[in-house]
C-alpha positions as CSV (number, residue, x, y, z in Angstrom):
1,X,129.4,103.1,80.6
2,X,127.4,100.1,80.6
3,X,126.7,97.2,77.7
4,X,124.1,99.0,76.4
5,X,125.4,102.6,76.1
6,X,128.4,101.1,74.3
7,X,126.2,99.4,71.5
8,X,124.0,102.9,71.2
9,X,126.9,104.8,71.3
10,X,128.6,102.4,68.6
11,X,125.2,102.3,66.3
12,X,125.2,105.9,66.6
13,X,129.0,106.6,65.5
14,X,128.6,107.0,61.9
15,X,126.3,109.6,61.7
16,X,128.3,112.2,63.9
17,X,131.2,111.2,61.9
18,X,129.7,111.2,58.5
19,X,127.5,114.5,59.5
20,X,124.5,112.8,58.2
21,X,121.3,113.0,59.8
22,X,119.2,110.3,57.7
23,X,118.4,107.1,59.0
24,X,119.2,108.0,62.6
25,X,116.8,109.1,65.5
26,X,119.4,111.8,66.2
27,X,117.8,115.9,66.1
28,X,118.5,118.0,64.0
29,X,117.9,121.7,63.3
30,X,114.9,122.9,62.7
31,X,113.4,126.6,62.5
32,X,111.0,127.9,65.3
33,X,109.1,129.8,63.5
34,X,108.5,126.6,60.5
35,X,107.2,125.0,63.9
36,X,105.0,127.2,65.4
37,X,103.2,127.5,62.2
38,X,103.0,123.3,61.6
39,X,101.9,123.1,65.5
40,X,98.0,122.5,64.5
41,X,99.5,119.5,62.7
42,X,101.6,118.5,65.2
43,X,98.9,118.5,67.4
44,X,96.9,116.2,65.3
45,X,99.2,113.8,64.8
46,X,100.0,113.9,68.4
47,X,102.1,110.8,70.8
48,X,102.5,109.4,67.6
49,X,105.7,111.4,66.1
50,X,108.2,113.9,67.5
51,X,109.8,116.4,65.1
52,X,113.4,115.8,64.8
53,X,114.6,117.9,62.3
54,X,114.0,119.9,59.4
55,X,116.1,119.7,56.4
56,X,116.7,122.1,53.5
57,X,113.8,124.3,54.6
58,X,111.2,121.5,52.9
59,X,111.7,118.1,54.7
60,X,110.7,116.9,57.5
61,X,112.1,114.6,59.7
62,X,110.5,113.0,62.4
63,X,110.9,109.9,65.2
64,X,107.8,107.8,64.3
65,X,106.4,105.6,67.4
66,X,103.4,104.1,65.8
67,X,102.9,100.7,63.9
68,X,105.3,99.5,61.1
69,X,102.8,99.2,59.1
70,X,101.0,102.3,59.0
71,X,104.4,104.1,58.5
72,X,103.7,105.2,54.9
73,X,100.3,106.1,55.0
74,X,100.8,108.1,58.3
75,X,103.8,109.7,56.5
76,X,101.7,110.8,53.9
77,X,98.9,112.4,55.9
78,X,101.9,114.1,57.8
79,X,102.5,115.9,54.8
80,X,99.3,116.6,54.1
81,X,98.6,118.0,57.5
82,X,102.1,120.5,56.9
83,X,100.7,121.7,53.6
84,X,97.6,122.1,55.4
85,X,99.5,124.6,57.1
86,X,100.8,127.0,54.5
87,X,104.2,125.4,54.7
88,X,106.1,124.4,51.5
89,X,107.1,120.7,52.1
90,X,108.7,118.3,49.2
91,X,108.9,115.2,51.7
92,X,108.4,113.7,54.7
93,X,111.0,111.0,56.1
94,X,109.5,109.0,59.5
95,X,113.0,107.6,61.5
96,X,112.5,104.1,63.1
97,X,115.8,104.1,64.7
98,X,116.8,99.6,64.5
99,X,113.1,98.5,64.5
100,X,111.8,97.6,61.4
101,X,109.0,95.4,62.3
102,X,106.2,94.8,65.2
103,X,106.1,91.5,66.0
104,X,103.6,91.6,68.5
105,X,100.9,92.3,65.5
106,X,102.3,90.5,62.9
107,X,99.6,88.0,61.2
């Protein structure tokens, strides 16, 4: 194993020995059948998120590759686009992974 696998593998630890899912990149479960009906949403938002997981039937998790700084809004619309959908959802949750800024656009 090299340098960097060690440090994933030791950032990543705590959440397969907690069980918790939140605030990791790591998948999850997540129904087929929940997903084949949010695919026109999926499809909108595109590149820009993968579906990692959904939790207690309503919340969605997913690994967010776009700007910091559009994280919130873009969660929003997310929602918006699953409700769109005829799917119940109580929350969105976009998963950064260690990056928590983009310094390539900051002012």
């Amino acid at each position: 194993a090299g340098t960097s696998e060690a440090y994933l593998a030791s950032k990543t630890a705590i959440y397969k020995e907690k069980g918790v899912l939140t605030g990791s990149t790591l998948p999850g479960k997540a129904d087929p059948e929940v997903v084949a009906k949010i695919q026109p949403a999926l499809d909108v938002l595109g590149d820009v998120v993968e579906l990692l997981s959904i939790e207690q039937d309503t919340v969605f998790r997913f690994k967010y590759h776009g700007l910091i700084k559009n994280k919130r809004g873009m969660s929003a619309w997310a929602g918006v686009l699953i409700r769109n959908c005829d799917v119940d959802c109580t929350g969105v949750v976009f998963e950064t992974g260690f990056r928590k800024r983009d310094p390539a656009y900051d002012g």
